[in-house]
The first five atom37 places (N, CA, C, CB, O) and aatype in JSON, in Angstrom:
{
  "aatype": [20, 20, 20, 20, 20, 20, 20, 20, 20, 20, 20, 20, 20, 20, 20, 20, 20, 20, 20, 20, 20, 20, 20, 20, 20, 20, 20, 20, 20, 20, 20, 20, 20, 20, 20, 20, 20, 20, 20, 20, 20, 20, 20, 20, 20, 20, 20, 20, 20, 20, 20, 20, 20, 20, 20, 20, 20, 20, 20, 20, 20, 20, 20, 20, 20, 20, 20, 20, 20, 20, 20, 20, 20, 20, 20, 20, 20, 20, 20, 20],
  "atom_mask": [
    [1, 1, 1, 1, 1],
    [1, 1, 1, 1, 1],
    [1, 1, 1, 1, 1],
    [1, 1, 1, 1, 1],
    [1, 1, 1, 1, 1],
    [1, 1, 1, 1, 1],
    [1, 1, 1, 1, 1],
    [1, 1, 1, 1, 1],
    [1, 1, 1, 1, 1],
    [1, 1, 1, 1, 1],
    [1, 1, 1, 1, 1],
    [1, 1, 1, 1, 1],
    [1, 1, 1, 1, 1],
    [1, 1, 1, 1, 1],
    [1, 1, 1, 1, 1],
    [1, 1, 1, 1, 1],
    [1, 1, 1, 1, 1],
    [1, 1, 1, 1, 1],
    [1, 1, 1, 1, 1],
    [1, 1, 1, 1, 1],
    [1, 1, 1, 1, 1],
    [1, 1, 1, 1, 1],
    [1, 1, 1, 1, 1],
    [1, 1, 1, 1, 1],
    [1, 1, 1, 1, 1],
    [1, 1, 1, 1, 1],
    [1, 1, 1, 1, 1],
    [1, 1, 1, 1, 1],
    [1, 1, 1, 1, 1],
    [1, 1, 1, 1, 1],
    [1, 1, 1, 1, 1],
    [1, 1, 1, 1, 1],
    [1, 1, 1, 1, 1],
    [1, 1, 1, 1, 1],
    [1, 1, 1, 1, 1],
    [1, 1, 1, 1, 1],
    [1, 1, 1, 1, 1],
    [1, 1, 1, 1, 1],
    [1, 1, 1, 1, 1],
    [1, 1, 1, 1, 1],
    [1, 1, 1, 1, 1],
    [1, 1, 1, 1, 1],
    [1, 1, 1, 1, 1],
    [1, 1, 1, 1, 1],
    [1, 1, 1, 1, 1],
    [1, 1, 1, 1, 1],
    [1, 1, 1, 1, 1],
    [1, 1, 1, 1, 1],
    [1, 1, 1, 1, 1],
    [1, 1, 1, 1, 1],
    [1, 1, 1, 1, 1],
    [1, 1, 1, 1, 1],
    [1, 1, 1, 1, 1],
    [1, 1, 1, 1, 1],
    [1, 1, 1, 1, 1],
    [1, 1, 1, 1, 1],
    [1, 1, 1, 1, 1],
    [1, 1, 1, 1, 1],
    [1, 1, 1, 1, 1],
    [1, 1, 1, 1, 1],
    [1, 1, 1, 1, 1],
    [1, 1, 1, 1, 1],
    [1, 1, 1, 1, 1],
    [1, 1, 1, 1, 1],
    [1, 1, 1, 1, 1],
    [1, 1, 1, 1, 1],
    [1, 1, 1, 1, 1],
    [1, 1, 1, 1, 1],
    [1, 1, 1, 1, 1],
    [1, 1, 1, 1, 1],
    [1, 1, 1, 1, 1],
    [1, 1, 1, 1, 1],
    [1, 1, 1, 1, 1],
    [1, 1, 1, 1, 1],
    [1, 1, 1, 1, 1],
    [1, 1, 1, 1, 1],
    [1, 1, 1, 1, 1],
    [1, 1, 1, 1, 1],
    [1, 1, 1, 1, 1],
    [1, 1, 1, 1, 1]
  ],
  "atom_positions": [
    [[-17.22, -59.56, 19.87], [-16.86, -60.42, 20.96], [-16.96, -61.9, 20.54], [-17.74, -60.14, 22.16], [-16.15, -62.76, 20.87]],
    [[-18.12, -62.1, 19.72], [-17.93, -63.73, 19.5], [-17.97, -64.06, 17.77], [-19.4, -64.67, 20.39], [-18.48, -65.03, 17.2]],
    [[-17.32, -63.0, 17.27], [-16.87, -62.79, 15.86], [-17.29, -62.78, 14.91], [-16.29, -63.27, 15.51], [-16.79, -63.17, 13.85]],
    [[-19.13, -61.96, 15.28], [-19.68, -61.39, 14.41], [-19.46, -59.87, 13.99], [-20.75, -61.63, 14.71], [-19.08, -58.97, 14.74]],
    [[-19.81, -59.74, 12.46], [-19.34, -58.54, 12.02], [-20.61, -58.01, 11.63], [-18.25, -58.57, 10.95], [-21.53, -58.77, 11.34]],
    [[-20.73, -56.67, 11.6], [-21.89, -55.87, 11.38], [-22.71, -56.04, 10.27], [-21.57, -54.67, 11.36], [-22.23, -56.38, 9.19]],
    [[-24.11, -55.81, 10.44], [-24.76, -55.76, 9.19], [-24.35, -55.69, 7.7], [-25.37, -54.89, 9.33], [-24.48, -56.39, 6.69]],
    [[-23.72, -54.35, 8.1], [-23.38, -53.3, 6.98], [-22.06, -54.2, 6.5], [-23.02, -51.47, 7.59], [-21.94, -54.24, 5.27]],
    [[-21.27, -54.76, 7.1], [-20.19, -55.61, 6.49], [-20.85, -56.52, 5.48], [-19.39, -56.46, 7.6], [-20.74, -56.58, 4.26]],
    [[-21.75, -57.39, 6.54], [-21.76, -58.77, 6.28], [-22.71, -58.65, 4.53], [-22.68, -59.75, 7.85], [-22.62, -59.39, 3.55]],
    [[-23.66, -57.27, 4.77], [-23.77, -57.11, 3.71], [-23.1, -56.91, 2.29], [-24.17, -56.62, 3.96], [-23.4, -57.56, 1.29]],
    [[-22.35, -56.13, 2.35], [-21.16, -55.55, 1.78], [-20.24, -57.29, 1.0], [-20.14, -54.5, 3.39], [-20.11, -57.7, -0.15]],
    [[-19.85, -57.79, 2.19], [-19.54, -58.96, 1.44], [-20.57, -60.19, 0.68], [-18.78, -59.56, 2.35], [-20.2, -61.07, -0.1]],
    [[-21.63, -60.0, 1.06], [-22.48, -60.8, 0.08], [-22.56, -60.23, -1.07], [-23.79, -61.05, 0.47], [-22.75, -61.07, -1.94]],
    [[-22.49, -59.07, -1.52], [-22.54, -57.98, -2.86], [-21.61, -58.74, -3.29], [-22.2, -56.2, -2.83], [-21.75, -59.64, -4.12]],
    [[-20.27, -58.32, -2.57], [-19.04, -58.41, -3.63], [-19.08, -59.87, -3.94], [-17.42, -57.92, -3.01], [-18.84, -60.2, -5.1]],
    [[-19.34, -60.74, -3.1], [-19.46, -62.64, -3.56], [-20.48, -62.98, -4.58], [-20.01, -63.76, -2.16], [-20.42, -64.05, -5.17]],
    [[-21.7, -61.86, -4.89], [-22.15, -61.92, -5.33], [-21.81, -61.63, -7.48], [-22.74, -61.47, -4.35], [-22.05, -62.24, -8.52]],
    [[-21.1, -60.22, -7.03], [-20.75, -59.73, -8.38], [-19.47, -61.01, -8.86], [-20.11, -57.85, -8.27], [-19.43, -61.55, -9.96]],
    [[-18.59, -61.25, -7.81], [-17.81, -62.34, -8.52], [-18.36, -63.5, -9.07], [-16.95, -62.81, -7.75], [-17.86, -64.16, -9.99]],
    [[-19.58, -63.75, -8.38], [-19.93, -64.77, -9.09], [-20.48, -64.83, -10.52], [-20.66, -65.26, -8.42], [-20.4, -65.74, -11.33]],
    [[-21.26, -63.26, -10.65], [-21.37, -63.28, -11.97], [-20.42, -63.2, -12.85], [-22.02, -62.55, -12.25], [-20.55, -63.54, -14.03]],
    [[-19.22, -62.67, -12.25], [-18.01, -62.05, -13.29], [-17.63, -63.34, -13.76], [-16.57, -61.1, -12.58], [-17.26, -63.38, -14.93]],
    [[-17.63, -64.64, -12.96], [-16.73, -65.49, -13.53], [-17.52, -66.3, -14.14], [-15.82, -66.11, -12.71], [-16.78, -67.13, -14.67]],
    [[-18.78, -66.58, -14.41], [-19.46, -67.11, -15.09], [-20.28, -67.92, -14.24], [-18.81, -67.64, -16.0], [-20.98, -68.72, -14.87]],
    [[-20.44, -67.97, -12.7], [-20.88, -68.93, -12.27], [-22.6, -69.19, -11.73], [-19.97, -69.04, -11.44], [-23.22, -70.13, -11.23]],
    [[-22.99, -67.35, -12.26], [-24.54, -67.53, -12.29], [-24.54, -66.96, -13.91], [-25.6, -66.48, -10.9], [-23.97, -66.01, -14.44]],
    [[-25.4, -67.91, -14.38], [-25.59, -66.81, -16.03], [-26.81, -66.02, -16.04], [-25.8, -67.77, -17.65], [-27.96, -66.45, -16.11]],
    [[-26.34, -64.52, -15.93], [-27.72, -63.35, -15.6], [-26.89, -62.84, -16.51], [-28.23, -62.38, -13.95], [-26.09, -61.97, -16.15]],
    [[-26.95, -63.33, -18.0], [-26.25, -61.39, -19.03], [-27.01, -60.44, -19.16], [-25.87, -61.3, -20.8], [-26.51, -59.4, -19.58]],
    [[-28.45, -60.45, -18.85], [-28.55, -59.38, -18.84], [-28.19, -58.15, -17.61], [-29.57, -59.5, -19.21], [-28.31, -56.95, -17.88]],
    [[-27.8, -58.57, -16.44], [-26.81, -57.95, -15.59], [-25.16, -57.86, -16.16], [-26.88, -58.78, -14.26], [-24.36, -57.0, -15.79]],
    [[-24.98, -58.53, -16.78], [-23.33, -59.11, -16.98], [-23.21, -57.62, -18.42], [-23.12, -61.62, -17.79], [-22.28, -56.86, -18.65]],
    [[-24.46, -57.73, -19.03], [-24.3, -56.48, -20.02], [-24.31, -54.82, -19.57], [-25.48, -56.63, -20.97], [-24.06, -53.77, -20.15]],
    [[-24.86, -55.32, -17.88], [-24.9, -53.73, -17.38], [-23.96, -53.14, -16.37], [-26.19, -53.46, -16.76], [-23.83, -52.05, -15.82]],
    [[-23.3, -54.46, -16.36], [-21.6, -53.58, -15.49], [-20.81, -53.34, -16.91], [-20.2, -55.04, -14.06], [-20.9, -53.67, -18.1]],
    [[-20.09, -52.65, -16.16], [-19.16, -51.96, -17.37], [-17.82, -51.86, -17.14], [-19.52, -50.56, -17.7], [-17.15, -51.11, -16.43]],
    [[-17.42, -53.33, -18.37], [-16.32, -53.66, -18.2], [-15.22, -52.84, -18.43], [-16.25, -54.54, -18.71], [-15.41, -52.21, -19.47]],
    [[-13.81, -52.49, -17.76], [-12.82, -51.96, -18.35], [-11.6, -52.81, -18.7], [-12.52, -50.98, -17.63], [-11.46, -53.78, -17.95]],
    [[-10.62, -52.66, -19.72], [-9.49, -53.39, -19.91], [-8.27, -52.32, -19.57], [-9.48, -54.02, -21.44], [-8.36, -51.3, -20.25]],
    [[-7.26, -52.34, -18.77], [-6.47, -51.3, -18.86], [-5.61, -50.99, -20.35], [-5.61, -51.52, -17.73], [-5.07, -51.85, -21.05]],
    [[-5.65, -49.91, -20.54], [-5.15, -49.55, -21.91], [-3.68, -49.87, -21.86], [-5.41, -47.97, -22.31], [-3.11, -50.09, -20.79]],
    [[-3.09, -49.89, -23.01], [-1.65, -50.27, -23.2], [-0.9, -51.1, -22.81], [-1.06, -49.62, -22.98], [-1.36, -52.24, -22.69]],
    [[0.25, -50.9, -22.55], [1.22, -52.56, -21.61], [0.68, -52.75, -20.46], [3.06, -52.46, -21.07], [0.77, -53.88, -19.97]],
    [[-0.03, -51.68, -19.73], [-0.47, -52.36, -18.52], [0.68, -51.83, -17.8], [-0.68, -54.03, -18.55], [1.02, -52.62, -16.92]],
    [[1.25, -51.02, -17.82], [2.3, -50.53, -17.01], [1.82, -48.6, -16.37], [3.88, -50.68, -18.21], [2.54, -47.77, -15.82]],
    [[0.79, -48.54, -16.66], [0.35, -47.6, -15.66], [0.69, -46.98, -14.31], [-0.45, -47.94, -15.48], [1.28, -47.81, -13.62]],
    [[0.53, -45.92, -13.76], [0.88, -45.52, -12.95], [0.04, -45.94, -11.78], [1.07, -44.42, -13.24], [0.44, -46.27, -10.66]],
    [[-1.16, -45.88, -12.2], [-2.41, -46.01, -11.39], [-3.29, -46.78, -11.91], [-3.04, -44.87, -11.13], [-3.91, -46.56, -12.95]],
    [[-3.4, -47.96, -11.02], [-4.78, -49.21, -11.65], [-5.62, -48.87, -11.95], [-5.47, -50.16, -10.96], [-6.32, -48.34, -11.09]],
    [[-6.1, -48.91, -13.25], [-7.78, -48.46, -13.19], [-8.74, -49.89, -13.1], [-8.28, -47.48, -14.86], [-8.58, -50.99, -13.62]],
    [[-9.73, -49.4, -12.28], [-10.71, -50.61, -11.79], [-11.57, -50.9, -12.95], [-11.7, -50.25, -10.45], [-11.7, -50.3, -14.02]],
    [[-12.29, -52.32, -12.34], [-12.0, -53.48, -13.54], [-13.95, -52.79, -14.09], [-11.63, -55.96, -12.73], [-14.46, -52.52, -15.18]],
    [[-14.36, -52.78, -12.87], [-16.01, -52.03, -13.4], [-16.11, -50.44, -13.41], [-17.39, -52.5, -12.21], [-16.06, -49.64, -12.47]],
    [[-16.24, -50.27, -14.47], [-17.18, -48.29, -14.09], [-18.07, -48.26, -13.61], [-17.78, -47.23, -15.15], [-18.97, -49.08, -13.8]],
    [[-18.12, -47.16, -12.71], [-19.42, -46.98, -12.2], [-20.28, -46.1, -12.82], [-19.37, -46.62, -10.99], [-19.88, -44.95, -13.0]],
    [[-21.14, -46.35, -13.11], [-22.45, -45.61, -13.81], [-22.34, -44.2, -13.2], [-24.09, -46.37, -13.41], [-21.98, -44.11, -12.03]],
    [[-22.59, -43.19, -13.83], [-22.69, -41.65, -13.84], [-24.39, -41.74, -12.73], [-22.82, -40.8, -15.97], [-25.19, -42.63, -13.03]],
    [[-24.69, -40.87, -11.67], [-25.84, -40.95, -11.29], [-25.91, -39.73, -10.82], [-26.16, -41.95, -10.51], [-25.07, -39.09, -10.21]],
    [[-27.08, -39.44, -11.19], [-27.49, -37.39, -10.92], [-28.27, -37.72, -9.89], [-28.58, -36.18, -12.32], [-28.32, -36.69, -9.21]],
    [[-28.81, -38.42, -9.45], [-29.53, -38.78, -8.22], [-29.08, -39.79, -7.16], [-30.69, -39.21, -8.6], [-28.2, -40.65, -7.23]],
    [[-29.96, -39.45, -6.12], [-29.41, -40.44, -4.68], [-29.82, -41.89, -5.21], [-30.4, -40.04, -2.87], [-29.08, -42.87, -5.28]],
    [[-31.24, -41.82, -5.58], [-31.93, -42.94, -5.7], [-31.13, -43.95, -6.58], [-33.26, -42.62, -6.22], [-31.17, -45.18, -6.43]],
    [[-30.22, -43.1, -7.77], [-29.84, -43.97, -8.96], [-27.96, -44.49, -8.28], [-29.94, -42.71, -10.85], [-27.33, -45.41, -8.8]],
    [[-27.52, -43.83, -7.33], [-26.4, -43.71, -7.16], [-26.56, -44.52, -5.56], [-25.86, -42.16, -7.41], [-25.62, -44.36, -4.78]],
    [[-27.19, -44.97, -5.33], [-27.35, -46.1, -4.14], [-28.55, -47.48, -4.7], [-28.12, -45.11, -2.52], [-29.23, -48.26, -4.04]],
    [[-28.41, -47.33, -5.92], [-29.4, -48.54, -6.65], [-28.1, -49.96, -6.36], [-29.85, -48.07, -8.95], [-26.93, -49.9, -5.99]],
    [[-28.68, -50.73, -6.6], [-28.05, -52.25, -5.71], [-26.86, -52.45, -7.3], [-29.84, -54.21, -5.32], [-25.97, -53.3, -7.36]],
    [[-27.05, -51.88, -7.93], [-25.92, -52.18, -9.26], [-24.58, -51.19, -8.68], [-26.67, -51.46, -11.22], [-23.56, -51.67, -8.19]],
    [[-24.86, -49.68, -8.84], [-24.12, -49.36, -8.65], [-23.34, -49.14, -7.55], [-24.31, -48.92, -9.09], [-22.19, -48.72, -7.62]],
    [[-24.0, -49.46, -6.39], [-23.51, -49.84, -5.1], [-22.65, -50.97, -5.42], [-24.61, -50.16, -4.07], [-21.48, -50.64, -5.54]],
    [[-22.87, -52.2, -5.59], [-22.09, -53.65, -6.09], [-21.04, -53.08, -6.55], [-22.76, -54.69, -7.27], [-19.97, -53.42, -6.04]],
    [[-21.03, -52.09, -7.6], [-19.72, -51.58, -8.42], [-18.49, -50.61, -7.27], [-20.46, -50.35, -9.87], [-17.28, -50.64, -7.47]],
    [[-19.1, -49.86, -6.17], [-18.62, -49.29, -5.78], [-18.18, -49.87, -4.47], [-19.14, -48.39, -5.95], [-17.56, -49.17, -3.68]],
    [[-18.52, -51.29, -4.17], [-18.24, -51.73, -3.24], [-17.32, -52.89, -4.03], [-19.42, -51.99, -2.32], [-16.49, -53.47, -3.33]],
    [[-17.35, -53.04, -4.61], [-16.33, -54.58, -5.61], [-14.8, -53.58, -5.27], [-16.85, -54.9, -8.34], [-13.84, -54.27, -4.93]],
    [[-14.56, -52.13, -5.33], [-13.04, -51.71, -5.57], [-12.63, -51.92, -4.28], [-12.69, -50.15, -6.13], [-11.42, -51.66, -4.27]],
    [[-13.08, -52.34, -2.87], [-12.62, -52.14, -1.59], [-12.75, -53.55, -1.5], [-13.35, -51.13, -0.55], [-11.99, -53.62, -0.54]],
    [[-13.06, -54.68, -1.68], [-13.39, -56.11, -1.67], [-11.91, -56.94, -2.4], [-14.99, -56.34, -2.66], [-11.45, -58.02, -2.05]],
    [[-11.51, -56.23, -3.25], [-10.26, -56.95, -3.72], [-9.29, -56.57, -3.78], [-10.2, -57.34, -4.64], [-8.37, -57.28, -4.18]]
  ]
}
C-alpha cells in the first residue's frame, strides 16, 4: 500500500547489490571473489541456452545449500 516490499525481497535485493558489487571490483574481498565460480560461455557465444555467469556450489546438505554464498549465487540468476 505505501510501497514497501517484503522482507524476503528487500533481502534478496541487498544479496544481489551486494554480489555485484564484488563482481565489479567495487569492494575488494578476493578471498570471496575466489569462491564464486566464475563461468565464461564456451565458444562463439551463440548457444542455445545462456549459461549463468556463477556456479553454484554442489551441496549435500540444507545447511551448506542455504549458506549466504550459495544462496547469493542462486539468487544473482533471478536479479538480472
Amino acid at each position: 500500500m505505501v510501497g514497501y516490499s517484503r522482507l524476503a525481497v528487500r533481502r534478496d535485493v541487498a544479496l544481489c547489490s551486494f554480489v555485484f558489487r564484488v563482481l565489479r571490483g567495487w569492494l575488494q574481498l578476493p578471498e570471496l571473489l575466489a569462491e564464486l565460480g566464475l563461468r565464461a560461455p564456451a565458444g562463439c557465444g551463440c548457444a542455445r541456452r545462456p549459461t549463468p555467469t556463477l556456479m553454484e556450489p554442489y551441496s549435500r546438505t540444507n545447511l551448506n545449500r542455504f549458506a549466504p554464498l550459495s544462496r547469493a549465487i542462486r539468487v544473482q540468476q533471478y536479479c538480472y
